[in-house]
N, C-alpha and C positions, 0 to 999 in steps of 0.2 A: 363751875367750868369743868368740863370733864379732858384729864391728856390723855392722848393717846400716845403711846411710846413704841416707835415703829423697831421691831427687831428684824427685817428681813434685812438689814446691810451690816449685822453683826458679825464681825468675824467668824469663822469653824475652827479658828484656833486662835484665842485669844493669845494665849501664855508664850506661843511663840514669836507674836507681832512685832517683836524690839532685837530679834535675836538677828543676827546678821545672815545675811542671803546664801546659801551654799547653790553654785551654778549645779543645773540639772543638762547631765550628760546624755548624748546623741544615744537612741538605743542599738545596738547594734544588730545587724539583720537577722538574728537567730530569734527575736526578742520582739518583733513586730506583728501587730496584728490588725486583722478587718474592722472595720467599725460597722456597730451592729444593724441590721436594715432588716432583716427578713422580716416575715410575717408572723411566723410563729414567735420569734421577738418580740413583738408588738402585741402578743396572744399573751405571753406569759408577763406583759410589763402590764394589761390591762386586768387582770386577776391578783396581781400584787395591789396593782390604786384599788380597786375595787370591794379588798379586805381590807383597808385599810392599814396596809403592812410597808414596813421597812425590811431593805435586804442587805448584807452586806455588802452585795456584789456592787452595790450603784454608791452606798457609803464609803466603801474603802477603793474604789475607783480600781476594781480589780478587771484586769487586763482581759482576761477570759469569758466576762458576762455578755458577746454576742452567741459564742459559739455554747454558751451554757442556757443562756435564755432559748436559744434557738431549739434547745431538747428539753424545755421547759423546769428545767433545773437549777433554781433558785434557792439563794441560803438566805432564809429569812433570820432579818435581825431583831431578836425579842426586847422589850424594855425601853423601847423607847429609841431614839437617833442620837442622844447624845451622853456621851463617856464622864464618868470624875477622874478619870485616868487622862496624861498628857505623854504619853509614848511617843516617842523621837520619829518612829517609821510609819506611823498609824494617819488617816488620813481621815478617821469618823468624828464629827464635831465633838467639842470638851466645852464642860462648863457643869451647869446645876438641872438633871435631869425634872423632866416633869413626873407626876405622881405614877405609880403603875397604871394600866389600862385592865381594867378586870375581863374585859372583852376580847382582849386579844388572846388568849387561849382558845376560843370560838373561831375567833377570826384566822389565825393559822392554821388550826382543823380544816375550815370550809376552802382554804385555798388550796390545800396539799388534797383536798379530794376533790378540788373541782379540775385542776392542774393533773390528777391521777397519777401520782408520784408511787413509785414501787418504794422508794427511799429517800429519804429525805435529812437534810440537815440543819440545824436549828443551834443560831449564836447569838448572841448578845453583845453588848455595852459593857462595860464595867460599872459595876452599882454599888460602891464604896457607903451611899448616905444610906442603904438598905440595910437591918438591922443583921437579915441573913445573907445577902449580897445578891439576892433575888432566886436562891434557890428552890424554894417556895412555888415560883412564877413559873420556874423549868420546870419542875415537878407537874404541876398542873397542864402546861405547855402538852408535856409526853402524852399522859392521859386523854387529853384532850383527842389528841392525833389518833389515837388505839380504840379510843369510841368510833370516831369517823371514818375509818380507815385500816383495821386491823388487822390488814396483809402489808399494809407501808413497814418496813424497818427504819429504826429512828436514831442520827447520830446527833450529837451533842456537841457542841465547842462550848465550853464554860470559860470564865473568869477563873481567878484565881483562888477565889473565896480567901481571900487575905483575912486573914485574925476572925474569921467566920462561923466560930465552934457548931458542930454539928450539919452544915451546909451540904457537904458532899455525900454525909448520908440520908441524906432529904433527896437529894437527887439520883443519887443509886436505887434509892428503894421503890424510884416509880420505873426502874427497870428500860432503861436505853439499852439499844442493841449497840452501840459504840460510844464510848466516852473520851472525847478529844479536848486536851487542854495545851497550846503552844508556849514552847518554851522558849521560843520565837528566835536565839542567841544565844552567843556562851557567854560562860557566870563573867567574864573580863569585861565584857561591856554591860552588863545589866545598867549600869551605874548613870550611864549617858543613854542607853534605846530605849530601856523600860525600866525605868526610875522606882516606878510605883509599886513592881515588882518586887519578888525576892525569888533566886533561882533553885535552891533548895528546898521551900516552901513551895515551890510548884511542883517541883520533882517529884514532893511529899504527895500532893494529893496525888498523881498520877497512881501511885504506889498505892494510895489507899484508896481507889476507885478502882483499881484490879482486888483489893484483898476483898474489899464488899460484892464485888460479881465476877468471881473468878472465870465464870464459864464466859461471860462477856468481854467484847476487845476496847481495848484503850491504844488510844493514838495521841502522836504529837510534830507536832512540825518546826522545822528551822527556816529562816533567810540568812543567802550570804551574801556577799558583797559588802560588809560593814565593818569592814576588817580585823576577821575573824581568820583566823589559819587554820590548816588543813586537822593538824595535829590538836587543835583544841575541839573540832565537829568530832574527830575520833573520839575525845575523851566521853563529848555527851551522848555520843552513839553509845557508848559504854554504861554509862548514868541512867540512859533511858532502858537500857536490857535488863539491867540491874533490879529497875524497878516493874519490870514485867512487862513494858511497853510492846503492842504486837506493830503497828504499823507508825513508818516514820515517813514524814513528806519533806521535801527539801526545795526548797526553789531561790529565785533571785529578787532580790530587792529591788524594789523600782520606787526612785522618788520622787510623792505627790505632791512636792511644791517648793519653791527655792528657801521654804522656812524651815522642812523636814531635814533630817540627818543626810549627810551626802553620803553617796557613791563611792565607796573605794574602790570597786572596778567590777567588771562584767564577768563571770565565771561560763566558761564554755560550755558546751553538750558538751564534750567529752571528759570536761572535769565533775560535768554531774552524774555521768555514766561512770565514770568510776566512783564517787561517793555513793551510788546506788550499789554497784558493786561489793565494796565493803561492807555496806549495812545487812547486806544480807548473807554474806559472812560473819556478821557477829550474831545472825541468830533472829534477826526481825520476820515474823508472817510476809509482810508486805512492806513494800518500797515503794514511792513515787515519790523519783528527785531528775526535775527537768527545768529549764531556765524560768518556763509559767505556771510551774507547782504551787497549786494553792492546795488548803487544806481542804477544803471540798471539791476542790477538780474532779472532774471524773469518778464523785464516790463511792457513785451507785456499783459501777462498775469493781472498782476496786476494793470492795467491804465482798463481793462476792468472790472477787481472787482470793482475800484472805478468807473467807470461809472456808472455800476447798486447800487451800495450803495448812491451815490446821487441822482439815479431812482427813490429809494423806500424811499427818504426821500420826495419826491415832490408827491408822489404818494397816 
């Protein structure tokens, strides 16, 4: 007798199934956006099925994938759909990853040139049961892109490579034009957003992915609204200069399900226009902190702001 064991009615987050409901707050109208329709939408969602690819944008149910699909702007998610990480704010399924795809190195190639991307960025899952946390995968990933495509510039959002000796210089050495790792909160909540984490250890590789390619830029991004104060973003705006970080992203929390971490409250435009402000008075290349700041928003664009703001600081 053969079973068949149906998984399409498995939860995308088991671990939080029993947790109590946090109500999910009205957004306010600073914070609202179109739902995605156009054509060229439909251009670049039929080039993702078609490689066979997952993207963050549609996993992490980020707010800005009509107006990014729409410019064919897509952040492919490498390794699979699913996390060994169970992050409080995170919205991409958790459980036990399937084996790597030895394909999908090919497969991101053939889409970033069929899509004709000047720039592109490329994230992942967290891959805890991988021996190097999938560094390897990134590595290849790069390469892959620089055969098919050797005018694209290529940024990176990596995992943490927690306990992963040797990991971030596997991935430095295949030479990304940006290396972005988020530290997503301050060190006071690591403990309840991103459990899995450690916020020094992130800090660390950040630090050690500028000393391995100093001429290249590193980025890192925050959410607030998780009740975080003013005075503690200052301290990791400080943390990240420290460790040579050139570009900081800042945006608002928005939660993907009454199971997810709540809402402490909605931070204005003009309290992000002033945390913009500061940041680049403490010394940052580039800023982008606005209430739909994601870490790929607009990257293409703004990896070429910060080229020329490090232009005209050599200049």
């Amino acid at each position: 007798m053969t079973v068949v064991i149906d998984r399409t009615n498995q939860p995308r987050h088991p671990e939080k199934a029993h947790r109590p409901d946090n109500p999910v707050q009205r957004k306010p109208e600073w914070i609202r956006v179109k739902a995605p329709v156009s054509r060229e939408y439909a251009k670049t969602r039929d080039v993702v099925r078609a490689h066979n690819l997952h993207t963050v944008c549609e996993e992490a149910a980020c707010p800005n994938i009509g107006e990014c699909w729409t410019k064919a702007h897509a952040t492919m998610m490498i390794m699979g759909d699913t996390c060994t990480r169970a992050c409080a704010f995170c919205n991409v399924k958790t459980g036990l990853p399937a084996t790597l795809d030895a394909a999908e190195p090919g497969n991101v190639a053939g889409a970033v040139k069929k899509l004709g991307l000047k720039h592109v960025v490329i994230t992942s899952v967290d891959r805890d049961d991988l021996p190097d946390g999938g560094a390897q995968h990134f590595a290849n990933v790069i390469r892959a892109i620089r055969a098919g495509s050797p005018g694209t510039t290529i940024e990176i959002l990596t995992p943490d490579f927690l306990r992963k000796d040797g990991a971030i210089e596997v991935v430095m050495n295949a030479r990304p034009d940006v290396f972005n790792h988020n530290l997503e909160t301050v060190p006071r909540l690591y403990l309840s957003i991103r459990p899995g984490a450690r916020y020094f250890a992130s800090l660390r590789l950040l630090q050690k992915a500028k000393e391995l390619m100093p001429s290249g830029f590193t980025k890192s991004g925050l959410m607030v609204g998780l009740g975080e104060s003013r005075e503690e973003i200052m301290q990791v705006m400080d943390d990240l200069r420290a460790a040579g970080v050139d570009f900081l992203t800042i945006g608002q929390y928005l939660q993907p399900t009454r199971k997810h971490a709540a809402i402490d409250r909605f931070w204005t435009p003009d309290e992000f226009k002033a945390l913009e402000t500061t940041a680049r008075a403490k010394g940052f290349l580039m800023v982008s902190a606005t209430p739909l700041t994601r870490s790929s928003y607009h990257a293409d664009s703004d990896f070429a702001q910060m080229k020329a703001a490090r232009l005209a600081q050599t200049t």
